[in-house]
PyMOL CGO cylinders between C-alpha atoms (Angstrom):
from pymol import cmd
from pymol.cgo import CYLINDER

trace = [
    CYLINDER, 32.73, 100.60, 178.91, 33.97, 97.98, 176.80, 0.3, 1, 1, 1, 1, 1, 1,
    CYLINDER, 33.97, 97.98, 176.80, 35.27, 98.77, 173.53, 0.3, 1, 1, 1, 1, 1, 1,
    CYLINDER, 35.27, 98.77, 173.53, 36.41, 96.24, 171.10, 0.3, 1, 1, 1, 1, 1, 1,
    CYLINDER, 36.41, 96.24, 171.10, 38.65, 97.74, 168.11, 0.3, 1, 1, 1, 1, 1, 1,
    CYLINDER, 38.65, 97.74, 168.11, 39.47, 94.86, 165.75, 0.3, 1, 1, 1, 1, 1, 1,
    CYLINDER, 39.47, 94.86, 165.75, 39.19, 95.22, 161.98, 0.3, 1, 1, 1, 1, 1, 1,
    CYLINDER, 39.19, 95.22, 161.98, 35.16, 94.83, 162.01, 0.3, 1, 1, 1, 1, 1, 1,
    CYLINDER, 35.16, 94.83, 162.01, 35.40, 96.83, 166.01, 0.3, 1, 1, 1, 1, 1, 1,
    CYLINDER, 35.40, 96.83, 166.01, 34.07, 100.18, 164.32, 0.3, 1, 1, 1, 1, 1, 1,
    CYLINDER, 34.07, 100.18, 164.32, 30.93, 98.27, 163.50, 0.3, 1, 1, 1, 1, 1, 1,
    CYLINDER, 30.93, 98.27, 163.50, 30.76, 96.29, 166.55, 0.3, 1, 1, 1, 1, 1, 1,
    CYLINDER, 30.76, 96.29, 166.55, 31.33, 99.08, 168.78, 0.3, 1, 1, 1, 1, 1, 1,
    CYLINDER, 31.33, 99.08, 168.78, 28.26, 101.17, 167.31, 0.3, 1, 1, 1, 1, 1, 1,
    CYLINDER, 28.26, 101.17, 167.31, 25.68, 98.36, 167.82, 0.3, 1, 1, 1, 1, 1, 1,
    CYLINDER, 25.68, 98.36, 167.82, 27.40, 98.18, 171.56, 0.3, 1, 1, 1, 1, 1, 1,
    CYLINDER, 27.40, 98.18, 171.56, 26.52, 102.29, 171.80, 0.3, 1, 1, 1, 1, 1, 1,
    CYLINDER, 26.52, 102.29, 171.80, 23.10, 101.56, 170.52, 0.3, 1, 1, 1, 1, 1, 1,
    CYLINDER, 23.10, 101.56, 170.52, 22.86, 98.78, 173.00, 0.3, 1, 1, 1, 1, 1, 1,
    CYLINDER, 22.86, 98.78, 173.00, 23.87, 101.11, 175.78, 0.3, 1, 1, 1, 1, 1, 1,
    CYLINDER, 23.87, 101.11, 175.78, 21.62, 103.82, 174.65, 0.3, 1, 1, 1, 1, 1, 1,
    CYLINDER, 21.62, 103.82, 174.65, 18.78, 101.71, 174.88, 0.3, 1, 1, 1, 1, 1, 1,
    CYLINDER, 18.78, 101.71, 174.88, 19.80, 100.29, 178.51, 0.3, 1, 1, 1, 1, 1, 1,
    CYLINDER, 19.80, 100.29, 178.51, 19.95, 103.85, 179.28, 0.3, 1, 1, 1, 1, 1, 1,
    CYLINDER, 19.95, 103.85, 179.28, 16.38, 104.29, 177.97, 0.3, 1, 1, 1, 1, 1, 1,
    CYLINDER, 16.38, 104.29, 177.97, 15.04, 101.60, 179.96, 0.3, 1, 1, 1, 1, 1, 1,
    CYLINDER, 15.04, 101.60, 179.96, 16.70, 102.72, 183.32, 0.3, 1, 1, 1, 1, 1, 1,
]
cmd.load_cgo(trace, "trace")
């Protein structure tokens, strides 16, 4: 998993989860 933590990470790294929650979806 890639996680980015910079000052705007936090936000960043939630539309990543929803990103991965949706691959996981469409496996």
């Amino acid at each position: 998993m890639m996680r980015v933590l910079k000052r705007d990470g936090h936000k960043e790294a939630v539309k990543f989860d929803k990103i991965t929650a949706r691959i996981e979806k469409l496996c």
